[in-house]
C-alpha positions as CSV (number, residue, x, y, z in Angstrom):
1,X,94.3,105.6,126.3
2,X,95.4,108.1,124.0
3,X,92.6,109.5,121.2
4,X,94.2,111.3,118.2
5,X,91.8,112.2,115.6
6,X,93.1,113.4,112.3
7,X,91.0,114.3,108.7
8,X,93.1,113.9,105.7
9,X,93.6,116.2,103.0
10,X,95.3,115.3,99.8
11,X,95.9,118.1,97.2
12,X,95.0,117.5,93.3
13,X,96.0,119.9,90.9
14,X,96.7,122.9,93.7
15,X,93.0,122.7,94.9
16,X,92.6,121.2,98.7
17,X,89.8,118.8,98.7
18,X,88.7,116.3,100.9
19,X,89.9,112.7,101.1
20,X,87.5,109.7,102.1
21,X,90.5,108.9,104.2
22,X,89.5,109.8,107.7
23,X,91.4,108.3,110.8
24,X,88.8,105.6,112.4
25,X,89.6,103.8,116.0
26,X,87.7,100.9,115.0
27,X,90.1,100.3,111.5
28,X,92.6,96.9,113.1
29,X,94.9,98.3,109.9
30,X,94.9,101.8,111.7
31,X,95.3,100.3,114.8
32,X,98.1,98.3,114.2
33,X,100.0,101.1,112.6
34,X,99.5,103.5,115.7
35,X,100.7,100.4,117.5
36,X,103.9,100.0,115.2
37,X,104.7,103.5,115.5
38,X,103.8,103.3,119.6
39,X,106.3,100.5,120.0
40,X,109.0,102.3,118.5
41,X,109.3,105.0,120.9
42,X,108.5,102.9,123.9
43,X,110.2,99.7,122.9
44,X,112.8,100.6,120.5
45,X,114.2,103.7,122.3
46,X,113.1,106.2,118.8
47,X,112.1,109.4,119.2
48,X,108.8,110.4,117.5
49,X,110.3,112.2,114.8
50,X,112.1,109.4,114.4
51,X,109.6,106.7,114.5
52,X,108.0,109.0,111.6
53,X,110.8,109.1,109.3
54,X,110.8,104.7,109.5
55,X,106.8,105.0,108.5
56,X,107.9,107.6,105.2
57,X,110.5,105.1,104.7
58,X,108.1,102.2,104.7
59,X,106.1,104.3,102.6
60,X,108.4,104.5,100.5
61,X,109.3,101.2,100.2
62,X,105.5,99.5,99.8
63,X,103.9,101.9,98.0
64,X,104.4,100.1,94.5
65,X,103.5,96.7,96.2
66,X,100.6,98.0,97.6
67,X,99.3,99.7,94.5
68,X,99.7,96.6,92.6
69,X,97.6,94.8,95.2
70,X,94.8,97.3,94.9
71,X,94.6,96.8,91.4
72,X,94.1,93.2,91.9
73,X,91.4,94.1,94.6
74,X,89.7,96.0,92.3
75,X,90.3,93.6,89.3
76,X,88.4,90.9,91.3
77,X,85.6,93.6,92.9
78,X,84.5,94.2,89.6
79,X,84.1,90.4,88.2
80,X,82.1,89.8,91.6
């Protein structure tokens, strides 16, 4: 079992400040993605760097989706 443990930082306006993004084992959406990216390199013959560069692309190409989804979630959070 491999443990990776990584702290976010996003930067706002040139000041560093801390995220509540934090990596967490026990997330199945965090696992799933280190699963994705693991089966890439042993499965699909990438090389890490390259199994990054398909998750930026995939970032690049959900991130509009997923925003729109998040403003639904929250739509719905707040009439609740």
């Amino acid at each position: 079992m491999i443990e990776i443990n990584i702290k976010i930082s996003f930067c706002r306006k040139g000041e560093w400040e801390m995220n509540k993004v934090e990596f967490n084992q026990d997330s199945f959406g965090q696992q799933l993605i280190i699963t994705g990216l693991a089966r890439l390199v042993e499965e699909e013959g990438l090389t890490p760097h390259e199994a990054f560069d398909v998750l930026r692309l995939i970032q690049n190409n959900t991130f509009h989706a997923l925003a729109d989804i998040h403003k639904e979630y929250k739509k719905a959070a707040s009439k609740s």
